[in-house]
FIRO-209788 format. One line per 4 residues: their letters; for each residue x negated, y, z of C-alpha. Coordinates in pm, whole numbers. Layout:
BEGIN
A	X:Y:Z | ... .
This chain:
BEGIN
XXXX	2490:-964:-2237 | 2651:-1073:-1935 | 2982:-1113:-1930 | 3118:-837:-1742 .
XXXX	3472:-1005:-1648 | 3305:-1279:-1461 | 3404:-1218:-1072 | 3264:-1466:-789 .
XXXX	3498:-1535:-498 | 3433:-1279:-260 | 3146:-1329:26 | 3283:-1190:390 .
XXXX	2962:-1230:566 | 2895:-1411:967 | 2664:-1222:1115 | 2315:-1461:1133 .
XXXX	2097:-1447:1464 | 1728:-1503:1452 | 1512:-1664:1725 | 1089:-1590:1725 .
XXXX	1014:-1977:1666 | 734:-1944:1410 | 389:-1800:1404 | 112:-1760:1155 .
XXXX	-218:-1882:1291 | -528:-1993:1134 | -472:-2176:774 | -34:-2167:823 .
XXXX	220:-2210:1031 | 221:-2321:1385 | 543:-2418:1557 | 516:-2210:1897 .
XXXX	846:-2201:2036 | 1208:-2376:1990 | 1373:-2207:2274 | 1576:-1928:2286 .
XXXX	1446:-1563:2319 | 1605:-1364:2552 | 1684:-1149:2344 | 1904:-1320:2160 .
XXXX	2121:-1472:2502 | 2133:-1848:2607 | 2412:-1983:2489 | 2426:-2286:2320 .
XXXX	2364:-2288:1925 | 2639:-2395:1678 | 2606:-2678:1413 | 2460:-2658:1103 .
XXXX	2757:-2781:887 | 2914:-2437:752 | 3272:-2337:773 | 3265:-2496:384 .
XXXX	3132:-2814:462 | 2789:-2748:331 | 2514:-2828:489 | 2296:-2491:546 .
XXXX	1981:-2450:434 | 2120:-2611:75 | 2054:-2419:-322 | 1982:-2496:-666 .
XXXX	1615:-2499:-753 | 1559:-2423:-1140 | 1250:-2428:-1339 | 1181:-2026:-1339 .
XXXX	1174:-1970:-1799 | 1044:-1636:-1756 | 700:-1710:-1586 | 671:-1980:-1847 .
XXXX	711:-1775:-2138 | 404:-1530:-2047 | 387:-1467:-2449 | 689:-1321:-2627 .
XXXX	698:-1095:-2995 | 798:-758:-2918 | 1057:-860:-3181 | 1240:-1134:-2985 .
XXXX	1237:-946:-2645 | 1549:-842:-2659 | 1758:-1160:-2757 | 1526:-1330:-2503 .
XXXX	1579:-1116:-2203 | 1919:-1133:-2257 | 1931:-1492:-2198 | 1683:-1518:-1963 .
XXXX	1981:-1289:-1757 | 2215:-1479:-1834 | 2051:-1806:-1709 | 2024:-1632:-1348 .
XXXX	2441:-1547:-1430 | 2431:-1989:-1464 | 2272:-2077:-1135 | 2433:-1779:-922 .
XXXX	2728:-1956:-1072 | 2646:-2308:-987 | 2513:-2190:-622 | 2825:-2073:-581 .
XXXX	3026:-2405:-646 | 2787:-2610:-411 | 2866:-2366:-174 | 3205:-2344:-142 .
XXXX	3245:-2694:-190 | 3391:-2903:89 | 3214:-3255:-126 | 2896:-3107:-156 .
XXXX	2731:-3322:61 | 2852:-3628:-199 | 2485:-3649:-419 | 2741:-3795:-716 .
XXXX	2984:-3463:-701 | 2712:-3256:-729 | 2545:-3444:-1009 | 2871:-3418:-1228 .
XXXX	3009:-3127:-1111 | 2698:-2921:-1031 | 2384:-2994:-1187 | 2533:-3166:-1479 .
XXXX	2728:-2835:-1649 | 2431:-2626:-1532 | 2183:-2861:-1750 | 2438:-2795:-2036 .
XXXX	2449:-2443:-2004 | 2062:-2365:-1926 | 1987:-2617:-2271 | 2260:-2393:-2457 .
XXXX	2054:-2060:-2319 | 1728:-2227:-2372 | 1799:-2276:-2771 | 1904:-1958:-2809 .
XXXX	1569:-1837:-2692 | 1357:-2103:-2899 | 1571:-1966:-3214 | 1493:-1652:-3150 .
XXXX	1143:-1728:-3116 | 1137:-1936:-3406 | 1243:-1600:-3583 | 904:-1445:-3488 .
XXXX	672:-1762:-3465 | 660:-2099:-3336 | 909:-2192:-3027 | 711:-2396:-2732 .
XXXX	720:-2750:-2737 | 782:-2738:-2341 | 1072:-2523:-2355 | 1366:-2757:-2346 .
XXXX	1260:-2968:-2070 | 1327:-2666:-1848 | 1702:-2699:-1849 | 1742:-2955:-1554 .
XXXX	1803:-2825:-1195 | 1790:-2985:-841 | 1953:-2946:-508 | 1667:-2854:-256 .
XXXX	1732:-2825:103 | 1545:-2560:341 | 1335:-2796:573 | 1291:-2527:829 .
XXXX	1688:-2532:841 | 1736:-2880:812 | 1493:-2912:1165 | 1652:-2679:1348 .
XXXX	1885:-2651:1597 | 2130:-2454:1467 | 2179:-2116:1219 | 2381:-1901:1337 .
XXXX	2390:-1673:1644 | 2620:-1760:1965 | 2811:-1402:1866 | 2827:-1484:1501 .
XXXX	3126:-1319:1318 | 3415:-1476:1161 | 3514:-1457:799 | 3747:-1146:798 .
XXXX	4074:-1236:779 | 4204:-1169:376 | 3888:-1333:300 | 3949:-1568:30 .
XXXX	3921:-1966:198 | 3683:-2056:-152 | 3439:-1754:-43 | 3070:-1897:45 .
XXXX	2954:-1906:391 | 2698:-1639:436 | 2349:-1794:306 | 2114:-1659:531 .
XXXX	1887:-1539:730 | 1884:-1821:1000 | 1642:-1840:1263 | 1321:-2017:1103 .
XXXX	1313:-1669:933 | 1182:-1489:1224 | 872:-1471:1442 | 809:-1256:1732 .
XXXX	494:-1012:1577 | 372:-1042:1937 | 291:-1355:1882 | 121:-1349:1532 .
XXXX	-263:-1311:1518 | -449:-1054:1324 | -521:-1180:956 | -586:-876:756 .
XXXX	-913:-826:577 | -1014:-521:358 | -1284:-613:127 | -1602:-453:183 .
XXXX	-1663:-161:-66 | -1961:-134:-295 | -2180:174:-383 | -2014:352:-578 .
XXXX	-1652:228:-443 | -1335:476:-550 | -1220:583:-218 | -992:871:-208 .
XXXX	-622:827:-190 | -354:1047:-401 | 8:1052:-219 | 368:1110:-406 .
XXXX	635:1224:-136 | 968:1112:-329 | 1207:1065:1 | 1405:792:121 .
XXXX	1684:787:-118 | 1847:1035:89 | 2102:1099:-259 | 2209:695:-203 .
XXXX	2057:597:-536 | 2181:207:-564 | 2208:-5:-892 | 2218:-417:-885 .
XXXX	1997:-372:-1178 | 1635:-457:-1312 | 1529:-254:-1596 | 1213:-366:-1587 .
XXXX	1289:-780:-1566 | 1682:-757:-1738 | 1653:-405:-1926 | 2004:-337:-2077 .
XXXX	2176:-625:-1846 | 2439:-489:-1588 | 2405:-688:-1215 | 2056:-826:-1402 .
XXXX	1927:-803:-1020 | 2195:-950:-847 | 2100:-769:-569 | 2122:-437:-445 .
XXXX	1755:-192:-513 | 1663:138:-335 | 1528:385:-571 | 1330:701:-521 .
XXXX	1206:897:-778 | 1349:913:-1107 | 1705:993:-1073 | 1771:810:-1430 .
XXXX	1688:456:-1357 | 1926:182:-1456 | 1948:-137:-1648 | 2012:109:-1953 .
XXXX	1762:349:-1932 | 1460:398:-2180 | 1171:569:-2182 | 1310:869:-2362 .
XXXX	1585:898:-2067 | 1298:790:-1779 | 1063:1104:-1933 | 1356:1353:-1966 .
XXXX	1529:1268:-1634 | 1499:1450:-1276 | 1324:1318:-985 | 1295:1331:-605 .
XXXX	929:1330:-616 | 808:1682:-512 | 551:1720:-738 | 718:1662:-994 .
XXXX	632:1297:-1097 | 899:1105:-1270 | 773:749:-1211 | 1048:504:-1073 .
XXXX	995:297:-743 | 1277:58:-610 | 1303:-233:-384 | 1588:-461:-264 .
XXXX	1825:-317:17 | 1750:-410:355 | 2091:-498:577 | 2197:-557:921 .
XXXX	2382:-855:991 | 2593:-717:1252 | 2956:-793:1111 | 2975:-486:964 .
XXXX	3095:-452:589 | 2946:-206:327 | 3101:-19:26 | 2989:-309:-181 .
XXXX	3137:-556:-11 | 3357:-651:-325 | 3145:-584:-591 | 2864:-772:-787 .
XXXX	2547:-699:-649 | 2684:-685:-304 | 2900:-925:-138 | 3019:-1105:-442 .
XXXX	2697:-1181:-494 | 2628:-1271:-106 | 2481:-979:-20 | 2669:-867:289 .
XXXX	2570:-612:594 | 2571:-236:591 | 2254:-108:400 | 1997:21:598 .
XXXX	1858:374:514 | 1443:395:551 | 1300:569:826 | 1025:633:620 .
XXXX	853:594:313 | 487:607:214 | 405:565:-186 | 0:606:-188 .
XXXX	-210:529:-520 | -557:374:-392 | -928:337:-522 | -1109:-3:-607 .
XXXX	-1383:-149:-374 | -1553:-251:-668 | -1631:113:-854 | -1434:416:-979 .
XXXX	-1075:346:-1171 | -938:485:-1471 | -584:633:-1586 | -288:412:-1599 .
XXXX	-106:432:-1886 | 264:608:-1903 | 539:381:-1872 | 342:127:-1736 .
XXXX	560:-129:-1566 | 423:-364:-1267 | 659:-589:-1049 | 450:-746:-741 .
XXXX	580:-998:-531 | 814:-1300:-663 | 1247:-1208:-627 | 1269:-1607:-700 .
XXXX	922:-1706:-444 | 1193:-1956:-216 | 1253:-2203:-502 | 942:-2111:-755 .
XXXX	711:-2111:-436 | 495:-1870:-303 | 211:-1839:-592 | 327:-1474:-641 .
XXXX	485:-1348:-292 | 290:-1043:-273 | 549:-836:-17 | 477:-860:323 .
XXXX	615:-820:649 | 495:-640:944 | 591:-361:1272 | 420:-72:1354 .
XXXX	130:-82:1579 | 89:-442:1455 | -4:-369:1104 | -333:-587:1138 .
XXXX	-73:-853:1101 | 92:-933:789 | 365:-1219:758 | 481:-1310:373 .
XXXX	774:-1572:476 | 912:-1427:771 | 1051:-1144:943 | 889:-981:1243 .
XXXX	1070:-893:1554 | 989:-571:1666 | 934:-471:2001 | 1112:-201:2147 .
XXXX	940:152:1971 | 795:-50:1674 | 935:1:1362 | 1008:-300:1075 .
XXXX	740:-197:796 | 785:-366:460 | 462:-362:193 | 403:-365:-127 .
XXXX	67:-394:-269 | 95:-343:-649 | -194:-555:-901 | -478:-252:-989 .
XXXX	-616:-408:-1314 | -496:-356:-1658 | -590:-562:-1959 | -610:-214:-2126 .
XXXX	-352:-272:-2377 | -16:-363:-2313 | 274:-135:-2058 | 449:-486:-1989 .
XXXX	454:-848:-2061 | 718:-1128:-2163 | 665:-1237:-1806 | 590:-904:-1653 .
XXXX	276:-997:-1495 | -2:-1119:-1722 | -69:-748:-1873 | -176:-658:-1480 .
XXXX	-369:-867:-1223 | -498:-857:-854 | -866:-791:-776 | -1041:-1030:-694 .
XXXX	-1162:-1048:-252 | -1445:-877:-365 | -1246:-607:-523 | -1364:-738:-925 .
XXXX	-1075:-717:-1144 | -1090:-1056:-1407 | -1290:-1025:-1708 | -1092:-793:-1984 .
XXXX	-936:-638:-1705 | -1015:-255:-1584 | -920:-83:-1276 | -650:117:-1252 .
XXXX	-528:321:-936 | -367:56:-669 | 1:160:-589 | 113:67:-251 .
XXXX	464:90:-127 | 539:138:235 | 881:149:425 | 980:127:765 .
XXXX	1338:82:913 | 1444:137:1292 | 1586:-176:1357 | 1675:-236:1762 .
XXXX	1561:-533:1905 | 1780:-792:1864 | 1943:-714:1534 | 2012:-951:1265 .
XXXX	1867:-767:917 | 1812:-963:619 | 1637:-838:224 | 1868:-860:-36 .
XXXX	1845:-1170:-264 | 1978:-1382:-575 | 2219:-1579:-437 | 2031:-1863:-388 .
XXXX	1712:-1764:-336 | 1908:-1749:87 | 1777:-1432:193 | 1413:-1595:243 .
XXXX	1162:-1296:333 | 916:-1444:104 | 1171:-1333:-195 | 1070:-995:-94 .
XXXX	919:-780:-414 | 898:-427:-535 | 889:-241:-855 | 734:67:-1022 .
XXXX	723:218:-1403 | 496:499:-1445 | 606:818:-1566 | 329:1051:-1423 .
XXXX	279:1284:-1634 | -78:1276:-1803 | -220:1574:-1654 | -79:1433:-1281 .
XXXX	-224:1154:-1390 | -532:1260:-1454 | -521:1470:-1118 | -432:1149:-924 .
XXXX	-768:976:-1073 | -1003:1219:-1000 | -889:1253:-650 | -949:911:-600 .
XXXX	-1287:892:-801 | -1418:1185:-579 | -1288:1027:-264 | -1063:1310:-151 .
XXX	-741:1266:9 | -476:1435:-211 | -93:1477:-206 .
């Protein structure tokens, strides 16, 4: 468990500024502009040394355990996921010291004083989980040469001109001098969605394709349902998350909850489904300070700006191109997209970004500036096969998968109605937002990911499939 007396130095965020330099075209990403935007005024841009001393752009990059481990007994989940929590507690810790550190550009300082205890404690966490492996089978050989971490540097940052905005805000003034600068977004981030080209393709559908839709209207977290927990990847962890999530739907969801509590709990869903949906918090950068700003999850976990409330959102359950689907199973748990894709790399950023009226166009590491009447729209497309057995996985992915571009789930696999998430946010032109994020994950848009355990009731269930199957639009 983590230790709940542990508080960080407290984060008192600079607003960041974004300019649209990037855009994707073709095969990746095309450098299209360096100048300013008008949007964002013409004055000069500042350094990009921080008020600390550290260069921007700078984290820890750890070997992520918990992809590794794909294969866990049900036995030693428990002691596992505990220190698999704890390990994130390590290098939120260890992010923090590089950056509040005025030396941290000395490679030696950092060895010793950074990477070095790290390596100690991840080894520490790391035998912990081969002995409680051991308990229910063999430990992997490959285990312990995941304890060592690195210092990697953003190269988009590390190119640019500067990172933060002309108007960027200073540190309040009780903040505490050891508090990190704010870690993100800086203006690599962003692309004008003007100036992205189309590069969304549905796969063609077969005879015989599922193509009716079943909708769940669960609100917009109107009743301010916030938790810096992860049920799902930390269950019974407090801050497991780090970072702030939006629920709708069940009103019971927590690092705590079970599900006993998840089936016997309330909902916001109006017909009565009890599933759970949650994302991270989307903020403005504007200099503003939330409730949070003290508290783990929020700013002492550098997670700063006033939470922004969606304008909208869409939760629709989809058919397969490939042929009819079949019943999920209750309490089915699927995470898509990667909370960890900036230093693990973008294998499994599945979240993407768009703006309305531009939805052809789908960007997975940046965000889109809107223009004026377009709305940000965030999206998560959720795996649709099952491997027909199992409601989760050590790693939380390998009991689900994505159809293939044909719409074929892998063999052993079976089709299972595709969730998709959809939010929007009014965000002005020319405002500074940024996703929630583990500390040092920076903000990065590719982090992006959302989350869903299904508590449908059968018969709903069953209701949702047929709809589909008999390609009627329902809900």
């Amino acid at each position: 468990m983590r230790n709940k007396g542990h508080r960080r130095s407290r984060v008192i965020g600079t607003a960041i500024a974004a300019v649209a330099a990037l855009a994707l075209g073709g095969g990746g990403i095309v450098l299209i502009n360096d100048n300013a935007s008008a949007d964002w005024g013409n004055s000069p841009a500042p350094a990009t040394t921080t008020a600390a001393g550290q260069q921007a752009g700078t984290t820890i990059n750890c070997p992520d355990v918990t992809i590794r481990l794909s294969r866990v007994p049900q036995q030693a989940r428990s002691s596992v996921d505990t220190e698999l929590a704890r390990m994130d507690s390590q290098v939120a810790d260890a992010y923090q010291r590089l950056a509040t550190s005025r030396t941290a550009s000395d490679r030696q300082w950092v060895k010793i004083r950074v990477l070095a205890p790290l390596a100690d404690q991840r080894r520490t966490a790391l035998d912990r989980i081969g002995t409680a492996l051991d308990r229910a089978g063999d430990r992997p050989g490959w285990l312990a040469s995941l304890a060592s971490c690195e210092v990697k540097r953003d190269p988009e940052v590390a190119s640019a001109r500067g990172t933060a905005a002309p108007n960027a805000t200073a540190p309040a003034p009780n903040a505490s001098s050891s508090a990190p600068p704010a870690s993100g977004p800086v203006r690599s981030d962003f692309v004008d969605i003007r100036k992205v080209r189309p590069n969304v393709a549905a796969p063609a559908k077969r005879r015989g394709a599922s193509v009716g839709t079943f909708a769940t209207r669960c609100g917009r977290n109107g009743n301010k349902h916030f938790n810096s927990d992860n049920v799902i990847a930390a269950p019974g962890v407090s801050n497991g998350a780090h970072h702030k999530h939006d629920y709708v739907g069940n009103l019971d969801t927590n690092a705590f909850s079970t599900n006993e509590s998840l089936a016997a709990a309330g909902t916001t869903c109006t017909n009565g489904d009890r599933s759970t949906h949650y994302w991270p918090v989307l903020r403005l950068r504007n200099g503003q300070q939330e409730a949070d700003a003290n508290q783990p999850g929020g700013g002492q976990d550098g997670n700063i700006g006033r939470i922004l409330k969606p304008a909208s959102v869409k939760l629709t359950f989809k058919g397969s191109a490939a042929g009819k689907v079949t019943a999920m199973p209750r309490f089915l748990r699927i995470i898509t997209g990667d909370a960890k894709s900036f230093t693990n790399g973008p294998a499994n950023a599945n979240a993407s970004w768009s703006c309305t009226g531009f939805e052809n166009r789908q960007l997975k590491d940046k965000y889109p500036l809107c223009p004026s009447g377009s709305r940000v729209v965030r999206t998560f497309n959720f795996q649709s096969c099952w491997d027909g057995a199992n409601i989760d996985s050590a790693n939380h992915r390998t009991h689900v998968a994505f159809a293939d571009r044909n719409g074929t789930c892998p063999q052993g696999f079976r089709a299972v109605p595709q969730l998709v998430q959809r939010i929007t946010y009014d965000v002005k032109p020319g405002t500074v937002f940024a996703v929630d994020s583990f500390p040092e994950q920076l903000h990065k848009p590719v982090t992006d990911h959302g989350d869903f355990i299904n508590v449908m009731s059968n018969s709903l269930m069953r209701k949702a499939v047929s709809c589909i199957n008999g390609g009627r639009k329902c809900g």
